[in-house]
N, C-alpha and C positions, 0 to 999 in steps of 0.2 A: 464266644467259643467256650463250651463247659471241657471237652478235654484234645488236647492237641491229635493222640492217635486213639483209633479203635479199633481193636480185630474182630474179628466176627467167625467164630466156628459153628458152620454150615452157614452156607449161604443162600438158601432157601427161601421159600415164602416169608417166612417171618426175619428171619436174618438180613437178607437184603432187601425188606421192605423198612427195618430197623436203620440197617446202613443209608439207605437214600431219603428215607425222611431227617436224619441227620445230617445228613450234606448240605439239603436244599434247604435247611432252617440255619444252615453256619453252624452248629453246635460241633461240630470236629473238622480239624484241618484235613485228616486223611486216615481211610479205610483200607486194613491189611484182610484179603479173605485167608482161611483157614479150610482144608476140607483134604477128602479119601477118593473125590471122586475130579481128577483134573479136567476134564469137560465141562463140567457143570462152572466149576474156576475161570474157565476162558469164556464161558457167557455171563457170565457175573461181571465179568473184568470189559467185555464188548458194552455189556449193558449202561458201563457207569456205575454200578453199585457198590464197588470196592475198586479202590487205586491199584493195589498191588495185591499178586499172591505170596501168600508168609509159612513158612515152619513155624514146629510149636517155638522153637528157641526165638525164632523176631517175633512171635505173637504176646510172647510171652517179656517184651521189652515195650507191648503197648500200654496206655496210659487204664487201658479199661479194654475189658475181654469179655466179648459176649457167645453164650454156648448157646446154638442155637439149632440142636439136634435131638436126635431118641433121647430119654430118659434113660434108657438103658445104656448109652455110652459115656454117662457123665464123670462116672468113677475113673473109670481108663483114659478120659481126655486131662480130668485135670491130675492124675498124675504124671502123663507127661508135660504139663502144663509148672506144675510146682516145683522144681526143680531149676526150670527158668526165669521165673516171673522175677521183675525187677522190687526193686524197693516202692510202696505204696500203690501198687499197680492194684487194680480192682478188677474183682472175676463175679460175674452176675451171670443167669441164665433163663432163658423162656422156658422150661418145663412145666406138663401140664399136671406134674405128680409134685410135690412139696417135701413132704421128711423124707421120703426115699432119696430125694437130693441132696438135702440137709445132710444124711449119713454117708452120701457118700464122700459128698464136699467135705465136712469133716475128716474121714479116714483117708481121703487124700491130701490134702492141704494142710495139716495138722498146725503147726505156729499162725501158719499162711490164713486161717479159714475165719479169722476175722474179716479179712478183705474180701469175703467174698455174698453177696446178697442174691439171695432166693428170689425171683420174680418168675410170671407170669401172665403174659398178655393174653387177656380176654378178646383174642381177634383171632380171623383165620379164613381161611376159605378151602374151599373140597382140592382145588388147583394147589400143587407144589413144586418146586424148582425154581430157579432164578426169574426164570419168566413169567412167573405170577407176581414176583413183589411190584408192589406201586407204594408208590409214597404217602399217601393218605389211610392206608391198612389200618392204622392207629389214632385216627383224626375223631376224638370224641369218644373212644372206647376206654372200658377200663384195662389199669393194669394193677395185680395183685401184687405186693411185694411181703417177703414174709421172714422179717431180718428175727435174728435170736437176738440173746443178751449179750454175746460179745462180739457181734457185728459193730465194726467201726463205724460211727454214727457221720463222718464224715464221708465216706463210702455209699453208706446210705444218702445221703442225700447228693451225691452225685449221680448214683443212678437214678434216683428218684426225677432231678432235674434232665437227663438223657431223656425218659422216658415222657416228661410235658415238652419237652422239645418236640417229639416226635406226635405232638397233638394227644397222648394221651391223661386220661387222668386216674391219677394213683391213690391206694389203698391200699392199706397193712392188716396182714389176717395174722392167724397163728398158724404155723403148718399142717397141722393135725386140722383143726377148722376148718382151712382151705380144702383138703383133702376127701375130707365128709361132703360139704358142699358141692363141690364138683364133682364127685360120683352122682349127684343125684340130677346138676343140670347143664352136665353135658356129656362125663361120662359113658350114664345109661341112656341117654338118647343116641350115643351112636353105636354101642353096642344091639341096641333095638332093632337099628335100621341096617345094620352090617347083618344081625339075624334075620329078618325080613327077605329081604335079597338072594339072602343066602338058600333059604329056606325054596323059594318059588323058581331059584336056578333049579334046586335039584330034582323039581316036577320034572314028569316025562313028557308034559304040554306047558311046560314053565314058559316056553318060547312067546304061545298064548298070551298068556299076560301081560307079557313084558307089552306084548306090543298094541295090545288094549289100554293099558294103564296110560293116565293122564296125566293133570296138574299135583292133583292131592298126592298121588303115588311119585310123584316128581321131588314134591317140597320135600314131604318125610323122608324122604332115601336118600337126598343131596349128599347130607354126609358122608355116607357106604362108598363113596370115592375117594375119601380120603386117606393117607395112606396107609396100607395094613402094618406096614413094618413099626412106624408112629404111634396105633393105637394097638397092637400088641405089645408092645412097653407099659404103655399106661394103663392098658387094662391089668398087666400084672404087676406093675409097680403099686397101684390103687387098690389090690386084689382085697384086703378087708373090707373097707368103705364099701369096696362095689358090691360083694356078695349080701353085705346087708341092703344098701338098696335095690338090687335084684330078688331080695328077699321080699322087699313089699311092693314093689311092681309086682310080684307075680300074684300075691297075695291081694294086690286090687286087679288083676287083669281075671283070676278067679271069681273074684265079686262079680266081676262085670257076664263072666260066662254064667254064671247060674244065676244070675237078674235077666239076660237075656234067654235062658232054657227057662225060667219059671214068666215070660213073655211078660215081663213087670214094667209096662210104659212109663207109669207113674216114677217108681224110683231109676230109668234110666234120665229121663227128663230132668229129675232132682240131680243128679250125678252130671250130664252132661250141662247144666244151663251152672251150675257149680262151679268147673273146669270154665266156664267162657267166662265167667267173672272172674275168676282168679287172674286168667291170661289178660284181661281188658285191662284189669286193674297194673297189670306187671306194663302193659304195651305205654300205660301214661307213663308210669318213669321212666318208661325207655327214650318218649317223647318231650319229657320235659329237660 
C-alpha cells in the first residue's frame, strides 16, 4: 500500500479510473470522492470507484488528493482545499494545462504548495462520467508530471509511485515545455476536429454529410465529443502555445491549398508520403 486514503475531486473518467486501478493494485486502503454534482457521487459510490462521499474538510484529512476536473476550477478547489489539508498531505492534479496550474496552486496553497505535484495523464477517451472509468485507462500509457524546485521530493515520488501503480509510466517535463508540446499534439487536434463539425453542422445540407460520411470522418472527429466545458478551459488556459500552433497549422493548411489550386501532384506526393513517414515512424514507438 503506497498511501492509506485517497480523495479524488471529480470523479470522472479519469478520477475514477485513477481511483480503481488503485484499489485493484492495493496501493490505497480507501477512496473518499469529492464533487458539485451528487448523482454522479451515488454512481461512483454504486460503481465501486470511491468508498465514500467527502467534503473538502474530510478530503482534505486524506493522505493524497487528486484534482480531477476543468482546469479552470483549480484555483477555487484548492482554496477551499488549503485551509484544511492536514500535516504532509499531498495535492497532485490531472490537468491538461501545466503553469496555468502551477499559478494557480501557488496563489492558493501558498506555505502549502510544496506538497503539491503538477501531473498529467496522457489517457482519455471522448466518453466522460463515472461510467466510463475502467481500470486499465492507464495500463502502459504515459504520465507527465511536472514538479518545480520546491516540490517536496518526497511528494514527488509518491505520486509518481500512485501513478506506476495504476499501470502508468512516468515523465518529468518543465511546465512551459509540457505546455508548448501539447498545444501541438493534442491540443490543436481537437480544436481542428470540434472546427470541423462544427463548421458542416452549420451547412443548410450539413444533414447531408453527416450521414454520408464514414470511417475516415469517424476517426478524425472522435474527439469533437469530448467535453466542451473540459476543452474550453484548456483551449484558454493554453491560449499562447495554442495560437502560435494554430499560427502554423494555418500556414501549412495554406501551403496545402495553393499546392492543390496550382494542381502540383508531384509536391503533394512529397508532402503527403512525408506525413506517412513521420506517423509510421511515431506508430513504432508507440509499439515498442
Amino acid at each position: 500500500m503506497i498511501v492509506d486514503t485517497l480523495a479524488i475531486v471529480g470523479t470522472g473518467l479519469i478520477g475514477g479510473s485513477f481511483a480503481l486501478a488503485l484499489k485493484q493494485s492495493g496501493a490505497v486502503r480507501r477512496v473518499l470522492g469529492v464533487g458539485r454534482n451528487p448523482a454522479r457521487l451515488t454512481i461512483a459510490r454504486e460503481l465501486e470507484l470511491i468508498d465514500g462521499v467527502a467534503d473538502y474538510a474530510q478530503a482534505g484529512q486524506a493522505d493524497c488528493i487528486l484534482l480531477a476536473l476543468p482546469v479552470g476550477e483549480t484555483e477555487a478547489v484548492l482554496r477551499q482545499l488549503a485551509p484544511r489539508l492536514k500535516p504532509g498531505a499531498i495535492i497532485t492534479d490531472a490537468g491538461s494545462t501545466k503553469a496555468n496550474v502551477v499559478e494557480a496552486a501557488r496563489a492558493a496553497l501558498g506555505a502549502r504548495f510544496a506538497d503539491f505535484v503538477p501531473g498529467h495523464p496522457i489517457a482519455g477517451s471522448e466518453q466522460s462520467g463515472p461510467g466510463a472509468a475502467r481500470a486499465d485507462l492507464f495500463q502502459g500509457k504515459k504520465v507527465v508530471l511536472t514538479p518545480l524546485a520546491d516540490t517536496r521530493a518526497d511528494a514527488l515520488e509518491t505520486v509518481k509511485a500512485l501513478w506506476q501503480a495504476a499501470g502508468a509510466q512516468v515523465e518529468t517535463l518543465d511546465a512551459d515545455q509540457h505546455d508548448r508540446v501539447f498545444a501541438a499534439v493534442s491540443h490543436l487536434p481537437h480544436l481542428a476536429a470540434f472546427a470541423l463539425v462544427d463548421e458542416l453542422a452549420q451547412r443548410a445540407d450539413g444533414e447531408t454529410f453527416f450521414r454520408l460520411a464514414a470511417s475516415g470522418f469517424r476517426d478524425f472527429t472522435r474527439i469533437a465529443g469530448s467535453s466542451p466545458e473540459m476543452w474550453r478551459d484548456i483551449t484558454l488556459a493554453n491560449r499562447e502555445a495554442l495560437l502560435t500552433e494554430l499560427d502554423a497549422y494555418l500556414a501549412a493548411l495554406q501551403t496545402l491549398r495553393q499546392t492543390v489550386a496550382a494542381e502540383d501532384g508531384q509536391a503533394l506526393l512529397k508532402m503527403f508520403s512525408r506525413a506517412r513517414a513521420a506517423r509510421e515512424n511515431w506508430m513504432k514507438t508507440q509499439d515498442s
